[in-house]
C-alpha positions as CSV (number, residue, x, y, z in Angstrom):
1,X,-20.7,-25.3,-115.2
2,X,-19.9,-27.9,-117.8
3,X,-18.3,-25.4,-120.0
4,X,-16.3,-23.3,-117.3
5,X,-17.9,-19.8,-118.1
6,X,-19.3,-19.7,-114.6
7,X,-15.9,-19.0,-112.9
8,X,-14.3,-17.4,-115.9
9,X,-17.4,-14.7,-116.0
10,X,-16.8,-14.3,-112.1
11,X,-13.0,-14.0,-112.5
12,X,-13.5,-11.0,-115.4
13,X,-15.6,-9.0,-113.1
14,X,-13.1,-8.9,-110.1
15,X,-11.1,-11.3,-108.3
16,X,-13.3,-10.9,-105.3
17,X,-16.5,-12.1,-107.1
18,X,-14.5,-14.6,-108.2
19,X,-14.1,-15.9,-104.4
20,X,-17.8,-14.4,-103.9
21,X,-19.1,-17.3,-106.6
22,X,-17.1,-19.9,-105.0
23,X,-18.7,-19.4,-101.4
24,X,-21.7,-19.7,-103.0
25,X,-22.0,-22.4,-105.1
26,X,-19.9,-24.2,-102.1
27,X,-22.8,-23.2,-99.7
28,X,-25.7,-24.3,-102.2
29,X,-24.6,-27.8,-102.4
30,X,-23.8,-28.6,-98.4
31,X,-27.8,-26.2,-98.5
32,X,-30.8,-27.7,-96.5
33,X,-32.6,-28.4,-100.1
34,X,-29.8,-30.8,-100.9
35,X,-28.4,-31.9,-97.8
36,X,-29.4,-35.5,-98.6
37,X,-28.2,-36.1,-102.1
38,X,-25.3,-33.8,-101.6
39,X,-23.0,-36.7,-101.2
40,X,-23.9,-38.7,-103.4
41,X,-23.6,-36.0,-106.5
42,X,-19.5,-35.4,-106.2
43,X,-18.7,-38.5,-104.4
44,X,-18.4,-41.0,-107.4
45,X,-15.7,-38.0,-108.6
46,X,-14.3,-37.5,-105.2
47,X,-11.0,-39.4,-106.6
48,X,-10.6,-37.1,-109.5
49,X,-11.3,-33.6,-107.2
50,X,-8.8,-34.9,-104.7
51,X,-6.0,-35.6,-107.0
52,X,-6.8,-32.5,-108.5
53,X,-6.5,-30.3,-105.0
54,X,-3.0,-32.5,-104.3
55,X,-2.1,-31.5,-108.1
56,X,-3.0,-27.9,-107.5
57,X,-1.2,-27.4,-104.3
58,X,2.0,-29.7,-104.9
59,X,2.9,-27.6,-108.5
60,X,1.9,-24.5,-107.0
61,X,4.1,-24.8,-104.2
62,X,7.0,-25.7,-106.2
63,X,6.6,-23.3,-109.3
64,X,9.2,-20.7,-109.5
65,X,6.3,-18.6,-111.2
66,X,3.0,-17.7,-109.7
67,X,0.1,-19.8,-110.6
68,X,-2.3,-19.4,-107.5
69,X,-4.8,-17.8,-109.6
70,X,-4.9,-20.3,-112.4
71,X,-4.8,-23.3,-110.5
72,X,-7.8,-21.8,-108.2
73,X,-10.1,-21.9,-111.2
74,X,-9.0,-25.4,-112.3
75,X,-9.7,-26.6,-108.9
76,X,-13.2,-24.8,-108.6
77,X,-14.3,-26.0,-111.7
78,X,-13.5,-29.2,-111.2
79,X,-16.0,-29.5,-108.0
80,X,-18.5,-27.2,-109.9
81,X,-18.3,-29.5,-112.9
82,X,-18.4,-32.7,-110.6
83,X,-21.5,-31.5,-109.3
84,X,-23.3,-30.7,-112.6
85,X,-22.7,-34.1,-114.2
86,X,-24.3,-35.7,-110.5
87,X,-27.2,-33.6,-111.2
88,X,-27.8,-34.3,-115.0
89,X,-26.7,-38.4,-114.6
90,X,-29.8,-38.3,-111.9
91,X,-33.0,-37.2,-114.4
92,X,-33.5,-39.0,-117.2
93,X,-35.0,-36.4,-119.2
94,X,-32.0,-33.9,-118.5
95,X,-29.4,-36.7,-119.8
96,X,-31.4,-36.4,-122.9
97,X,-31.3,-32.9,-123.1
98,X,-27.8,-32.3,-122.4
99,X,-27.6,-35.7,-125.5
100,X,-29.9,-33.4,-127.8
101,X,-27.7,-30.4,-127.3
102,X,-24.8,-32.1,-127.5
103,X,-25.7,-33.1,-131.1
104,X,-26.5,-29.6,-131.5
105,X,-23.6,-28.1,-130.6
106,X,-21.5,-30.3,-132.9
107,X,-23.6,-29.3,-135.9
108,X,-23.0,-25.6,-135.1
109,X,-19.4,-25.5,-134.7
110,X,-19.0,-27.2,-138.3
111,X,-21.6,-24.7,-139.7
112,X,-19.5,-21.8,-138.1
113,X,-16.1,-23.6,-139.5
114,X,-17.5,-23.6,-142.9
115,X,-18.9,-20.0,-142.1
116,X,-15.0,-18.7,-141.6
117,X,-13.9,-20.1,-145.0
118,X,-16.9,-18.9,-147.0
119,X,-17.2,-15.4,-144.9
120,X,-13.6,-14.4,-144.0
121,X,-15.6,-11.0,-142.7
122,X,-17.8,-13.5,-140.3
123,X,-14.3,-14.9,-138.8
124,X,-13.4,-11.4,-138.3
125,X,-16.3,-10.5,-136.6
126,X,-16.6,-13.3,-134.6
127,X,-13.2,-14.1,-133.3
128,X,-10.5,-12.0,-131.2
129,X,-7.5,-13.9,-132.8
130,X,-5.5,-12.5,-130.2
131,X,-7.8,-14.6,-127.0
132,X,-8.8,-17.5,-129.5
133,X,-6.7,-20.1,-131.6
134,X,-9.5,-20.9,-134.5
135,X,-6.7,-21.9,-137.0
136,X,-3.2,-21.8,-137.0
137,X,-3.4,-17.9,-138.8
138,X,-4.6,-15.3,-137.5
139,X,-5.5,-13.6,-140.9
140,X,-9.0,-14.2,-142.1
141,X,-7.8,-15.0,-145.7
142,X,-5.7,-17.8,-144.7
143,X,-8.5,-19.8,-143.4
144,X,-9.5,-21.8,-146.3
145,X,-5.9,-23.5,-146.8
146,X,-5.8,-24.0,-142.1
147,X,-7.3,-26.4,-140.2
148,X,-10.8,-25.5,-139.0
149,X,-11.5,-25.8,-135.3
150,X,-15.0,-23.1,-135.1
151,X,-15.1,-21.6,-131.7
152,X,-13.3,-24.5,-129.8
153,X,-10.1,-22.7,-129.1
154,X,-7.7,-25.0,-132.0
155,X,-8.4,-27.4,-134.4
156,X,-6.9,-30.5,-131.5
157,X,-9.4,-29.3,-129.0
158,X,-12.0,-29.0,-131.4
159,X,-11.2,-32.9,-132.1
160,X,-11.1,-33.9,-128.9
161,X,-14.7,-31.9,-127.6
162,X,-16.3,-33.4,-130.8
163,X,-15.6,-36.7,-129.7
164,X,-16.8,-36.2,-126.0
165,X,-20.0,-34.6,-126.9
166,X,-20.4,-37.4,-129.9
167,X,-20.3,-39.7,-126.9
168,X,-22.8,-38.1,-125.0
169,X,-25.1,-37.6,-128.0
170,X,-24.5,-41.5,-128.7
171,X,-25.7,-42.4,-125.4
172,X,-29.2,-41.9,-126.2
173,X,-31.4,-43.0,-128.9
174,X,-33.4,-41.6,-131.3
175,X,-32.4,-38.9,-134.6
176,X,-30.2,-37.3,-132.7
177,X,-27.5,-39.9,-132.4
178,X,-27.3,-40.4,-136.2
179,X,-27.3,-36.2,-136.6
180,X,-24.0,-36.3,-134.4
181,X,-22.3,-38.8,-136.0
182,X,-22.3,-36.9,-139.1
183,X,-22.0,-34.0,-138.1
184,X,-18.7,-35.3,-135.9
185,X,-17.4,-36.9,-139.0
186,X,-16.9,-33.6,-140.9
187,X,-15.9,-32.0,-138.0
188,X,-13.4,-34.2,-137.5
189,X,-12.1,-34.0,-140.9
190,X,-12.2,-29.8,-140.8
191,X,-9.7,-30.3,-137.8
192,X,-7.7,-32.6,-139.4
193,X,-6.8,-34.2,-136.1
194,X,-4.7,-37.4,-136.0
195,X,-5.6,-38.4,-132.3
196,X,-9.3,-37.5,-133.0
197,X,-9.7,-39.2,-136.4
198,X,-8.3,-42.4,-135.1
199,X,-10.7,-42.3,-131.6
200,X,-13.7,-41.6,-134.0
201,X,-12.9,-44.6,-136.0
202,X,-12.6,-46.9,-132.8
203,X,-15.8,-45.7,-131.9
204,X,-17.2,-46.6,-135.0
205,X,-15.9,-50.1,-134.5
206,X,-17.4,-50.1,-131.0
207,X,-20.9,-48.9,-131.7
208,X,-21.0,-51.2,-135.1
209,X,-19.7,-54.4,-133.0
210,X,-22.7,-53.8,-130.6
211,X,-25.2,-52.9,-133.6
212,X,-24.2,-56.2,-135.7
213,X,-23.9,-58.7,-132.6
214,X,-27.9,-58.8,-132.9
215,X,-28.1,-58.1,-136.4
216,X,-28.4,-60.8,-139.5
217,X,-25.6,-61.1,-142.1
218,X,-27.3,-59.4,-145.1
219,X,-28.0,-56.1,-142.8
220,X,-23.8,-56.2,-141.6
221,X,-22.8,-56.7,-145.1
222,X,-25.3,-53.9,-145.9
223,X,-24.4,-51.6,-143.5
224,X,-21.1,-52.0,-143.7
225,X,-20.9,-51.2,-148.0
226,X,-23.4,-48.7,-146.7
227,X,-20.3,-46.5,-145.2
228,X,-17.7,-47.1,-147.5
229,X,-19.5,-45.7,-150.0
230,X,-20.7,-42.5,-148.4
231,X,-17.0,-42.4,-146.8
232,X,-15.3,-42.8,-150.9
233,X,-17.9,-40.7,-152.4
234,X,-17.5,-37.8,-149.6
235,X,-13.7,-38.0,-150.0
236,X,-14.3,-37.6,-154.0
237,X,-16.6,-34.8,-153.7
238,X,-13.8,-33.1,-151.3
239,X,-11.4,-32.9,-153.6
240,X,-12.9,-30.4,-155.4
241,X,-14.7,-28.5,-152.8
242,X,-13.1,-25.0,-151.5
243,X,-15.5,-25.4,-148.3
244,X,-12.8,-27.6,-146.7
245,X,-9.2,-26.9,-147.5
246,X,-9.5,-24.7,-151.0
247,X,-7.2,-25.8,-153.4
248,X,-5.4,-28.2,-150.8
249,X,-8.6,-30.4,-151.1
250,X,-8.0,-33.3,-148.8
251,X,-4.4,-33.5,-148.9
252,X,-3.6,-32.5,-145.2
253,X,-6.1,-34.4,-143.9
254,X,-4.7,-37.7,-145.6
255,X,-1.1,-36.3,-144.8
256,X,-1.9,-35.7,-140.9
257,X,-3.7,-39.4,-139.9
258,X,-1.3,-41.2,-142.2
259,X,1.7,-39.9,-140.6
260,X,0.7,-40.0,-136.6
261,X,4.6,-39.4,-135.7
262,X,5.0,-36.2,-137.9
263,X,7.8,-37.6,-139.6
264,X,6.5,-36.2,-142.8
265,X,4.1,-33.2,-142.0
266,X,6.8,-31.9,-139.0
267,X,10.0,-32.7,-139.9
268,X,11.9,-30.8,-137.4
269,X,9.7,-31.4,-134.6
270,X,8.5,-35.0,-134.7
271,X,7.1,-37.1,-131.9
272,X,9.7,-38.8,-131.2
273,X,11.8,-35.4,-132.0
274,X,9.7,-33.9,-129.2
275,X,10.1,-36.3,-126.2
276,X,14.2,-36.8,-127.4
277,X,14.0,-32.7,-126.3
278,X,12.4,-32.8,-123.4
279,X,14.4,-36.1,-121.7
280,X,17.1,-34.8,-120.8
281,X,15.3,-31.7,-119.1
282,X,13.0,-34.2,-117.1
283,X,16.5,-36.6,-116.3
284,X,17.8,-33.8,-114.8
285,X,14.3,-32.1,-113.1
286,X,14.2,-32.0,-109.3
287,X,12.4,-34.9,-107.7
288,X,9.3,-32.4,-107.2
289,X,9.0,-31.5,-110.9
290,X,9.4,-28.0,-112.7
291,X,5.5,-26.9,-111.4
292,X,2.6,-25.9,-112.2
293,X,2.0,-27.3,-116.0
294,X,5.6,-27.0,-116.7
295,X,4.7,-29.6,-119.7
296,X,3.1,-26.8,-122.1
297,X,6.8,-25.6,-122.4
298,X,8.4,-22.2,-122.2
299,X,5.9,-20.5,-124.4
300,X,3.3,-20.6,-122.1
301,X,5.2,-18.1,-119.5
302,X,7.6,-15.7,-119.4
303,X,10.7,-16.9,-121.7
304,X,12.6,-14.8,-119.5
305,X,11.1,-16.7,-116.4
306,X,11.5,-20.2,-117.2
307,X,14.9,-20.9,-118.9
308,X,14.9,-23.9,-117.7
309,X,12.2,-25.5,-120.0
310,X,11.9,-26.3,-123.5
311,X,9.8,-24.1,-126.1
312,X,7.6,-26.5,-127.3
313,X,5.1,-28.8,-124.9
314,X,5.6,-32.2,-124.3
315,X,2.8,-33.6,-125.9
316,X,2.6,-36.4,-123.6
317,X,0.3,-36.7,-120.3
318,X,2.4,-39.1,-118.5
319,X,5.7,-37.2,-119.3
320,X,4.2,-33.9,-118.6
321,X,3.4,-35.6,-114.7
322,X,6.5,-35.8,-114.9
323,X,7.8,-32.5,-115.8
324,X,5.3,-30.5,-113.3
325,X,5.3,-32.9,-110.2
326,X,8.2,-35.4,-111.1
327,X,7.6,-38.8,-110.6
328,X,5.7,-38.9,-106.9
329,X,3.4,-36.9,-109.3
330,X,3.2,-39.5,-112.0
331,X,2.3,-42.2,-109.8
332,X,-0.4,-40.8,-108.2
333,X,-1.8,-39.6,-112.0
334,X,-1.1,-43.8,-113.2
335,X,-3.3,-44.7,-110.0
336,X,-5.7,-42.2,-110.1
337,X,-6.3,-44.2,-113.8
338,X,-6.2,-47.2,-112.3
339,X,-9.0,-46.4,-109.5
340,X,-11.1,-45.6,-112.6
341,X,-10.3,-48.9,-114.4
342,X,-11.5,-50.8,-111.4
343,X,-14.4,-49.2,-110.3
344,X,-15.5,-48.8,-114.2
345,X,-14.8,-53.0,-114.6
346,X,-16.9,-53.6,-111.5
347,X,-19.9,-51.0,-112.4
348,X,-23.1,-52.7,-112.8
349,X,-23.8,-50.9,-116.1
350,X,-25.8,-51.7,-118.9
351,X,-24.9,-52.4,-122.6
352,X,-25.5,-48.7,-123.2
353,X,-23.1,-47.6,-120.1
354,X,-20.7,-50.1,-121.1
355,X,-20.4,-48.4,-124.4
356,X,-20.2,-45.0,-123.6
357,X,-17.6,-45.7,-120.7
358,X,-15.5,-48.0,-123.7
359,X,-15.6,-44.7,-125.8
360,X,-14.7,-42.5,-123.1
361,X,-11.4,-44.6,-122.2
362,X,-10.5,-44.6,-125.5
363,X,-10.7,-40.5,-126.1
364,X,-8.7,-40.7,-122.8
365,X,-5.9,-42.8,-124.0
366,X,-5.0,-41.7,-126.8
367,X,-5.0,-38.2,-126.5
368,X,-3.0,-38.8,-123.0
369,X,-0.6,-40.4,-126.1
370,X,-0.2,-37.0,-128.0
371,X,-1.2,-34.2,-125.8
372,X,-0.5,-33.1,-122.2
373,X,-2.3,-31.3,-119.5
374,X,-6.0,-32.6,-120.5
375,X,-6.7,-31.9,-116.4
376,X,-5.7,-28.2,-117.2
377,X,-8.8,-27.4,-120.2
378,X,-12.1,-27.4,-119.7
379,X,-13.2,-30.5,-122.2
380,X,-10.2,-32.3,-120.3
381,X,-12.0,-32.3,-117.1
382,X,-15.1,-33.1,-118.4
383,X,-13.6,-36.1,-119.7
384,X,-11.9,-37.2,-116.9
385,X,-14.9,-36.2,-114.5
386,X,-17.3,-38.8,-116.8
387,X,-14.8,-41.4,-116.5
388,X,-15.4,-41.2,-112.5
389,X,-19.0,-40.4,-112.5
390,X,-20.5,-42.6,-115.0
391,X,-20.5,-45.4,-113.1
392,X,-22.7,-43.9,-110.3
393,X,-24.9,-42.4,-113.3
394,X,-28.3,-44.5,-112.2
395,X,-29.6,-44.0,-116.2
396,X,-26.8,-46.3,-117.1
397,X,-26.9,-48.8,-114.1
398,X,-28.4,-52.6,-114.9
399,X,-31.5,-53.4,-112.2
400,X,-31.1,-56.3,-110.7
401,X,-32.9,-59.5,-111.6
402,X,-34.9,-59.1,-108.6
403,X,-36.0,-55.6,-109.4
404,X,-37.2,-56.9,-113.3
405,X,-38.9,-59.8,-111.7
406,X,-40.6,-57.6,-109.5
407,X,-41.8,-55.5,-112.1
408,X,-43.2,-58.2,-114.2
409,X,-46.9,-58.0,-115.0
410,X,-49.1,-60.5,-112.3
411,X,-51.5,-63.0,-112.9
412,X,-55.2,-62.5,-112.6
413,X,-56.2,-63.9,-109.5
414,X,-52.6,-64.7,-108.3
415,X,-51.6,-64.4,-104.3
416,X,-50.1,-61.3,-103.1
417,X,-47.7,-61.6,-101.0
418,X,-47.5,-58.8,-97.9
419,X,-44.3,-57.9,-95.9
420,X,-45.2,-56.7,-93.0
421,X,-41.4,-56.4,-92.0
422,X,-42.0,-53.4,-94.4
């Protein structure tokens, strides 16, 4: 459910089973066996799923292409992934599963982005260039000198699900948590993501702020030497290793996160190049926007079909609000955010929660900076669904005093006292 293969495998088959699985899975969770938690596992998302219908329905109606069919999925996967994250947030011993697997999963993508370079014949084997975006080529021999994104569709994405299941894995402790950080680091790197290497190095800050608020001087100091050195001595040992860029060694990487405008790497297509191009298109939009993510650009449909757009996306989530739903659009998107603020300020979640929620944010906001329709892709969702439902996650919740008091070992010999109100 997490991942979306559920309604993609049913939409494959025929577009009947497609509707087939949606009945379903829409009559399991209002099912007798559930019919008293069945509430409360979509309702801390029921914000996110009903922006998401008003999204759906509003850019549909107004797109001068058909996008039933695509928005139907996005919709359904949104309540199907809503309901998953209710189910795991309630056991602990799933949350540290899906924490486990998590770390696991980061680990395999960088041993399969490694496995391209060294194998072109495994890349090959593995990939349908035409269906997946691994690295911006499509010929195997070209993959040492791209950036590496494994299986996660292109090497953006692959930043961006890093980080959210680095999160996740963070969330729990034990080996684990330390296998994912390293694991995210090179992964990172191989994707040579702007937005994703500086999110990873917030996070960093976060999770060391928290770590050295309890711990002495000498271990900060420690620490802290601790990871520049395996950071300079890593980036040395890159330099000359072919398993990254080849003969490049880490020269895009530095280029990319030292340059987050692309007024070096992209000259003719900067940032600020991009959203010059697409003002004038959203000045002159109809008060009901262009439709249904009109902010990927032209390329995404028909060029025939939609003239009226530029080639490249906008690369902004607020201005592509703006481009699919115009501006009613936007400011239901901006309070949609802030509904998530609030209830997130006002959670009663521990130092743990508190973290993982600070993380969260911070993958939100900054790839909402530099990339658009994040509600469209599957890792987006997930995000955005987390936000929502972390709050009501009871593993991260702080007990009351009360409830610690209660807990509290008694007394030999000390008075019981009996509510019979009970």
């Amino acid at each position: 459910m997490l991942s979306g293969g559920l309604e993609e495998i049913a939409y494959l088959l025929t577009p009947y089973a497609f509707w087939a699985v949606w009945i379903c899975a829409l009559a399991l969770m209002v099912g007798p066996r559930i019919r008293g938690s069945r509430v409360s596992l979509v309702a801390p998302a029921r914000w996110f799923i009903v922006w998401m219908c008003l999204y759906c329905a509003w850019t549909v109606t107004v797109s001068p292409v058909s996008a039933f069919q695509d928005a139907a999925k996005e919709a359904f996967h949104a309540v199907t992934c809503a309901t998953a994250i209710g189910v795991v947030g309630k056991d602990r011993v799933a949350w540290q599963r899906l924490a486990r697997l998590s770390a696991l999963a980061i680990v395999v993508n960088v041993a399969l982005s490694i496995g391209f370079v060294q194998y072109p014949a495994l890349y090959s084997a593995m990939v349908d260039s035409t269906r997946i975006e691994i690295a911006y080529s499509s010929d195997p021999s070209d993959v040492p000198r791209s950036r590496l994104s494994g299986l996660w569709s292109n090497p953006n994405e692959a930043g961006r699900q890093t980080l959210i299941l680095l999160a996740i894995a963070t969330s729990v402790p034990g080996p684990f948590g330390l296998i994912a950080w390293i694991a995210s680091g090179w992964m990172v790197y191989l994707s040579a993501s702007r937005t994703a290497t500086y999110s990873f190095l917030l996070i960093g800050v976060f999770h060391f702020a928290r770590w050295a608020a309890s711990a002495s001087w000498l271990s900060r100091c420690a620490v802290a030497a601790s990871i520049a050195g395996v950071f300079a001595v890593g980036n040395w040992q890159a330099l000359s290793d072919q398993a990254f860029y080849g003969e490049e060694g880490t020269r895009m990487f530095w280029e990319r996160v030292l340059d987050p405008m692309e007024s070096r790497s992209n000259v003719n297509a900067t940032r600020f190049d991009v959203v010059e191009r697409w003002l004038p298109y959203l000045e002159r939009a109809p008060w009901y926007g262009y439709g249904y993510n009109a902010a990927h650009g032209s390329r995404r449909f028909d060029l025939s079909s939609r003239t009226d757009l530029p080639y490249i996306g906008v690369h902004n989530m607020f201005l592509g609000m703006w481009a699919d739903g115009g501006l009613v659009l936007l400011a239901t998107f901006v309070g949609l955010l802030t509904v998530g603020i609030v209830a997130g300020v006002r959670a009663p979640l521990d130092s743990t929660g508190r973290l993982l929620l600070m993380s969260l944010w911070t993958i939100t906001f900054l790839f909402s900076m530099f990339a658009h329709s994040l509600h469209l892709t599957r890792d987006g969702q997930v995000l955005l669904l987390l936000l929502f439902c972390l709050p009501a996650v009871p593993l991260f919740r702080r007990e009351p005093r009360r409830a610690l008091v209660s807990r509290a070992p008694r007394p030999a010999g000390a008075a019981v006292e009996i509510d019979l109100r009970a």
